[in-house]
Backbone as a ProteinNet text record, in pm:
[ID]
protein_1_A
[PRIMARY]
XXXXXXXXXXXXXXXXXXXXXXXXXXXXXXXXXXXXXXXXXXXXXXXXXXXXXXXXXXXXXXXXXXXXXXXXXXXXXXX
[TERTIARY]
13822.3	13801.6	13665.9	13567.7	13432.7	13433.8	13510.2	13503.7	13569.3	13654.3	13749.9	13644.8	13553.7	13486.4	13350.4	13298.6	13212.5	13279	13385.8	13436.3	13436.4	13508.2	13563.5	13370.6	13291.4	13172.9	13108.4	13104.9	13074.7	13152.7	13299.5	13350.6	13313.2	13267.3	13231.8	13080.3	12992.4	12870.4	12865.3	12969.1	13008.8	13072.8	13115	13213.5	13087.8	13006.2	12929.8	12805.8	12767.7	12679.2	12687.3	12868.7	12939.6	12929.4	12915.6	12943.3	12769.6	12694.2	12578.6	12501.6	12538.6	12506.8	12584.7	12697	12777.7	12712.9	12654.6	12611.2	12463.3	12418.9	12236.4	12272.5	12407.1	12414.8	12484.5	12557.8	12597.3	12550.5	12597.3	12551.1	12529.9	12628.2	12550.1	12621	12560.6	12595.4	12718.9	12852.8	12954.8	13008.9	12981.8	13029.3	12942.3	12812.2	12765.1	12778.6	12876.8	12893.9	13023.6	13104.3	13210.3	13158.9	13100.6	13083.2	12967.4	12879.4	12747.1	12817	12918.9	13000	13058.7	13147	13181.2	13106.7	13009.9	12885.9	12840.3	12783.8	12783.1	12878	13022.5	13135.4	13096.1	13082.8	13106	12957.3	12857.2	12701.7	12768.9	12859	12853.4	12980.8	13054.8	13155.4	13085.6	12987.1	12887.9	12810.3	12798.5	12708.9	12830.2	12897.8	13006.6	13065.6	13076	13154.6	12998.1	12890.6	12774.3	12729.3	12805.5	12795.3	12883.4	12983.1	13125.2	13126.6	13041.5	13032.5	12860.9	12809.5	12685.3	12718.8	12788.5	12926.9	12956.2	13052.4	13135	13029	12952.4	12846.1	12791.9	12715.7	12685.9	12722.2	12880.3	12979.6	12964.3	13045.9	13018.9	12904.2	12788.3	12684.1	12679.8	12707.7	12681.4	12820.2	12941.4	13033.6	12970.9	12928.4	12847.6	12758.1	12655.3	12540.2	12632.6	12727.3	12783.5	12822	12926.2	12966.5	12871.9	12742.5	12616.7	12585.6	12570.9	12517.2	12573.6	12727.8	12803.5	12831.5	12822.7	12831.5	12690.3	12568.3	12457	12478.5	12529.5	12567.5	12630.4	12752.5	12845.9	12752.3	12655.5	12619.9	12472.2	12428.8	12377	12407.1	12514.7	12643.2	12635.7	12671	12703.5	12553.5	12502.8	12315.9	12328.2
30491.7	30498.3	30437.6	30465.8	30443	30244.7	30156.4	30055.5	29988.5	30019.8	29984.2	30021.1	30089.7	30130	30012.1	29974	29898.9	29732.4	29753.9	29614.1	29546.9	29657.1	29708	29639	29742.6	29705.9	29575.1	29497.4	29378.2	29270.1	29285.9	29212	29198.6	29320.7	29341.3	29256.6	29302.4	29233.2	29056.5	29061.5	28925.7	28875.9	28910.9	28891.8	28899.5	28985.9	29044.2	28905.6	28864.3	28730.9	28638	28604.2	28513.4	28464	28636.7	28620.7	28653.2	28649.6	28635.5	28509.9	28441.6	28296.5	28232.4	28221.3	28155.4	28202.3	28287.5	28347.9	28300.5	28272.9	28168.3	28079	28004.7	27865.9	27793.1	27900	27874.3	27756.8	27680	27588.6	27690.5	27769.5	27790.8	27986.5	28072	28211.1	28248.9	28199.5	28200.4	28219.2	28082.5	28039.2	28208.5	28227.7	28333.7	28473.7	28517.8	28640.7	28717.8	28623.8	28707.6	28704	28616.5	28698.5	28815	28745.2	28870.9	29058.5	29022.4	29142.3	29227.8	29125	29156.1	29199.7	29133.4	29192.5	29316.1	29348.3	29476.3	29578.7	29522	29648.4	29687.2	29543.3	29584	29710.5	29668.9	29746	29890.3	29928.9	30039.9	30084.8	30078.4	30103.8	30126.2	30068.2	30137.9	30207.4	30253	30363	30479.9	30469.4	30550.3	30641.5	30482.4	30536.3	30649.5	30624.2	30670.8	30787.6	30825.1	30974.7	31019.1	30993.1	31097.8	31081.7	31026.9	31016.1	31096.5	31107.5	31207.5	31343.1	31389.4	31516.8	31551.4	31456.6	31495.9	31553.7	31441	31507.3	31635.1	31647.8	31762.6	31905.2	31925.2	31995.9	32040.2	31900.1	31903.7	32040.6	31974.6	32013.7	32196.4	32231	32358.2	32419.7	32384	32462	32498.6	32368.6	32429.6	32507.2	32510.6	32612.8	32765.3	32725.3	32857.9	32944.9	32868.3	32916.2	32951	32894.3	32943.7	33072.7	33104.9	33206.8	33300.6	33316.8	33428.2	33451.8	33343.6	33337.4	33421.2	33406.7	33464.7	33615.3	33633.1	33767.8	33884.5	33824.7	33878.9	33913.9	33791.2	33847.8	33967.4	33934.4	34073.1	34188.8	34177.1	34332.9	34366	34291.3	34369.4	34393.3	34387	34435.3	34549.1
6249.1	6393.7	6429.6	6375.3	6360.4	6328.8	6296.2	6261.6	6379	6452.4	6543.6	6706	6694.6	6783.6	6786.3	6653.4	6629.6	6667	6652.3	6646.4	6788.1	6844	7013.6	7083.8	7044.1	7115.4	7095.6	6944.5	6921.3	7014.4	7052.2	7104.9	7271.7	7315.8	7473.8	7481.9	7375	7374.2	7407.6	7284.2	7304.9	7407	7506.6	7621.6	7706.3	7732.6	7796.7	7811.8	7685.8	7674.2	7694	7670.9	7790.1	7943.7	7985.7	8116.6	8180.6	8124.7	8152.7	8173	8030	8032.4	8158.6	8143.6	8301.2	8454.5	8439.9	8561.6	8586.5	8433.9	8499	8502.6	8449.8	8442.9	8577.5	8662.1	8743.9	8873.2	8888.1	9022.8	9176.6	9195.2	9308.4	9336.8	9446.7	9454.8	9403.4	9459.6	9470.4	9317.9	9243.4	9101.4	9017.2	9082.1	9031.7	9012	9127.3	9157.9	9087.1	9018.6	8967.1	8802.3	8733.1	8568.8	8610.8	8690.5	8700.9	8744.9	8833.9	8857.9	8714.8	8681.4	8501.8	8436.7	8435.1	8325.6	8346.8	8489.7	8528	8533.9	8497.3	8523.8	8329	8211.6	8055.8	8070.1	8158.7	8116.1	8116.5	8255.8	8305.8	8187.6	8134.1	8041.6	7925.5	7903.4	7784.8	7777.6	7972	8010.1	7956.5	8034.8	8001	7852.2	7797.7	7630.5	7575.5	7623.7	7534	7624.3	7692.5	7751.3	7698	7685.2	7632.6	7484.1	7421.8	7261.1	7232.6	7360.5	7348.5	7363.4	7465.9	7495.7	7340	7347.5	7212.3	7071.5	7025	6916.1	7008.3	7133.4	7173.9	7147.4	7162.1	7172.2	7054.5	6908.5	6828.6	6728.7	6778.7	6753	6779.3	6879.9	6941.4	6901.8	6849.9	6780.7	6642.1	6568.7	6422.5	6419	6554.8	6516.1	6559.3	6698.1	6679.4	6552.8	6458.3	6370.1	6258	6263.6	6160.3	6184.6	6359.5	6363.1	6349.4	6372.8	6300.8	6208.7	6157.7	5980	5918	5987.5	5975	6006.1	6097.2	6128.1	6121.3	6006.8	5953	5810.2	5780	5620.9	5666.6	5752.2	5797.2	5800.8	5858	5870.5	5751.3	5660.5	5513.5	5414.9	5485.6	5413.4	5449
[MASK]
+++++++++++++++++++++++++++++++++++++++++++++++++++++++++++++++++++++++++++++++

């Protein structure tokens, strides 16, 4: 999953550098305004994926310490 995710983002970067370059290279507003739009919709989709993959480890994160601390607490009980 982890490779398909890396791949996924290399390819947007790359799409993304595409449509950046076309957008300085552009002759005039017009020719400019639809990759520069694009580019800003791939930025915000990576705003995105890296909140809900910060969530997720978050979550992650705070189920394991949950389960430490009862695990801590249970071997207390039996002292």
């Amino acid at each position: 999953m982890r490779k398909k995710v890396q791949e996924a983002l290399h390819q947007d970067f790359n799409r993304w550098s595409e449509l950046v370059d076309r957008a300085a290279h552009a002759d005039n507003e017009f020719e400019r305004e639809k990759p520069a739009l694009a580019a800003a919709e791939l930025e915000m989709k990576w705003i995105r994926t890296a909140a809900e993959d910060w969530r997720t480890l978050h979550d992650q994160w705070c189920e394991r310490i949950d389960r430490a601390r009862a695990s801590l607490k249970s071997q207390y009980a039996l002292l």
